[in-house]
N, C-alpha and C positions, 0 to 999 in steps of 0.2 A: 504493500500500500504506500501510495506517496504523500507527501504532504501538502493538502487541501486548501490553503491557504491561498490558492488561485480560485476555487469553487467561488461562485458571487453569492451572497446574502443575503441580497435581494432583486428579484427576478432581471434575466437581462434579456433583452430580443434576440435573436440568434435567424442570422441570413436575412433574408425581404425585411425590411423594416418601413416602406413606403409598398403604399398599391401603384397596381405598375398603371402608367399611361404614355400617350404618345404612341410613338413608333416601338417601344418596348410592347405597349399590350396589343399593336396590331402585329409585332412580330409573332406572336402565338394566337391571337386570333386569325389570321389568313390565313398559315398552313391548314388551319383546322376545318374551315372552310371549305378549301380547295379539296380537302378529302370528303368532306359532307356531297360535296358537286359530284365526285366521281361515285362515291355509294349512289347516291340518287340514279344516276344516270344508269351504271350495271342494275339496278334493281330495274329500273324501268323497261333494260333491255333484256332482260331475264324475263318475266309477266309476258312481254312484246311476241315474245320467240315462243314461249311457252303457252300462250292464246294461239300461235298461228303451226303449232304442232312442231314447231323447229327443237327437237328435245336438245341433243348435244350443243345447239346452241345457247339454248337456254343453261343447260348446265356448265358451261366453261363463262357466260353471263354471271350468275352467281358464285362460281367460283372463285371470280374476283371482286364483287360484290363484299365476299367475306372476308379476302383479303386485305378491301383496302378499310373494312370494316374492324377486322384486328387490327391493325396501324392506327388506326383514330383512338379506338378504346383508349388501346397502351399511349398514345400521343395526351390523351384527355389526361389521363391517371397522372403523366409525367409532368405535367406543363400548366396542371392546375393550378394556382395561386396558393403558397401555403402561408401561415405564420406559425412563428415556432418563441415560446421563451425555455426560458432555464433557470430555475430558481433552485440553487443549491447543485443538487445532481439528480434532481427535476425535470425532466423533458416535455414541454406540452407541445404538443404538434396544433393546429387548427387550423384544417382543409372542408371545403364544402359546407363552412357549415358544424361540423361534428370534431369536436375536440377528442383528443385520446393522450394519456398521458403516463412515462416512464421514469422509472428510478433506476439510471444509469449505471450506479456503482452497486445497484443489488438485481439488474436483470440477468434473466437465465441465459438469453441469448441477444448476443449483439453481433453485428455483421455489417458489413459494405458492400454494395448494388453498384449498378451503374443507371441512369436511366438511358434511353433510345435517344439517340444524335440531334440535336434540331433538327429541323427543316427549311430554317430560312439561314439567308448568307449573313455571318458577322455573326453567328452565335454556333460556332462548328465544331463543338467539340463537346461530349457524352459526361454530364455531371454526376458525381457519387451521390450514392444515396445510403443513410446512416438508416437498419432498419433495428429495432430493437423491442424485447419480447421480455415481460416482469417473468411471467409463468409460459408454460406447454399452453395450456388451456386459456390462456390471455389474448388478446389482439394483439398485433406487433405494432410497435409505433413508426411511422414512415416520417424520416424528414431527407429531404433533396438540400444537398451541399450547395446551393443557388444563393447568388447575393442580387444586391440590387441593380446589378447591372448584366444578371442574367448569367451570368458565369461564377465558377467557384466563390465561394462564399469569403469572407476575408480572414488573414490567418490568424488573427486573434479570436474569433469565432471557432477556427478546427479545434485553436488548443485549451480553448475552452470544454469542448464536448470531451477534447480526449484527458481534460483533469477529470474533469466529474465521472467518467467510467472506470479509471485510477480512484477515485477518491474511497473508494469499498475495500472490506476487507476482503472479498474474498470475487474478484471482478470473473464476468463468464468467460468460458474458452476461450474464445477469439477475441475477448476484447486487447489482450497484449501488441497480438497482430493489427487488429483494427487501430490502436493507439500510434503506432510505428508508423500506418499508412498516413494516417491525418496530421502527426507533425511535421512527415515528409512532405506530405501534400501547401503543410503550411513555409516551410522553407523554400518553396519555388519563387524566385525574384518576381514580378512584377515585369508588364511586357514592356518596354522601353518606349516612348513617344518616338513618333518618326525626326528623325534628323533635319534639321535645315541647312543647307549647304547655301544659303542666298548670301552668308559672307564670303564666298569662294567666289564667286562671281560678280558681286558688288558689293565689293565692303565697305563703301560709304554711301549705299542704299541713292545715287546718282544716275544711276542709267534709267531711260526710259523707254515703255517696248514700241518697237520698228510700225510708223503706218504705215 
């Protein structure tokens, strides 16, 4: 057991701390959309073919129907809006509506996910996801590694969750492994701003462009 002395006292928000808008909430509203569009449209040609006796059309119609009906599901599940605090080694997750909540340094079982890739450009890349279960017979508590800018959460936030799973006496299986992954993941620098090179070129900001 380590020492606790990082756990917060009093509850802290952990990931989203703002509802998303702008071009953030229509980056997860259009993919979602544009899959809605295609279910619609297989299902219609499914019924279509299957009114006019076309069987194997109708069924390779619904076969992607389903498919792109799996990908929405799982897209909905990932990409939901959640809010999450931490009070102590505390976990409340509240998604949809319906709060569920864990005791970090006494669940049975804790693990790391990943969700499914976005969908739209400038968000490319597959977020953790922290699932964590008090009891067998429990609900697992779901929280997505996402910050407010849509990508991994910040690293004060990983090492946050990964004290409060340390902070037990006696933390589950994998929480050792999962604690390793989320400091590492918190040690990742920060993406660099793009470069300006316009002092290479005019470094007393004098020229001006050609009519």
């Amino acid at each position: 057991m380590r020492d606790n002395s990082r756990v917060p006292d009093e509850p802290v928000p952990i990931g989203l701390r703002e509802p998303l808008a702008g071009m953030q909430a229509l980056s997860i509203v259009f993919p979602g959309a544009i899959l809605g569009f295609f279910i619609l449209g297989g299902f219609g040609a499914a019924v279509s073919n299957l009114s006019e006796g076309h069987l194997a059309q109708a069924g390779i119609a619904g076969l992607v129907t389903a498919a792109f009906s799996a990908v929405l599901a799982r897209y909905v599940y990932d990409f939901t809006p959640q809010r999450a605090w931490l009070d102590g080694s505390g976990l409340a997750v509240e998604r949809g509506g319906r709060r569920r909540h864990c005791n970090l340094a006494t669940a049975e079982t804790i693990k790391l996910s990943y969700t499914m890739p976005p969908l739209t450009r400038g968000y490319s890349h597959a977020v953790p996801v922290l699932r964590a279960r008090q009891c067998r017979s429990g609900r697992a508590v779901r929280l997505v590694l996402r910050g407010d800018d849509l990508r991994i959460m910040p690293a004060s936030d990983l090492l946050l969750l990964a004290e409060a799973i340390e902070s037990g006496p006696a933390p589950a299986p994998r929480a050792p492994k999962v604690c390793r992954r989320l400091r590492k993941l918190a040690e990742k620098p920060e993406p660099l701003s793009a470069l300006d090179w316009s002092f290479r070129t005019d470094p007393g900001g004098t020229r001006t462009a050609r009519k």
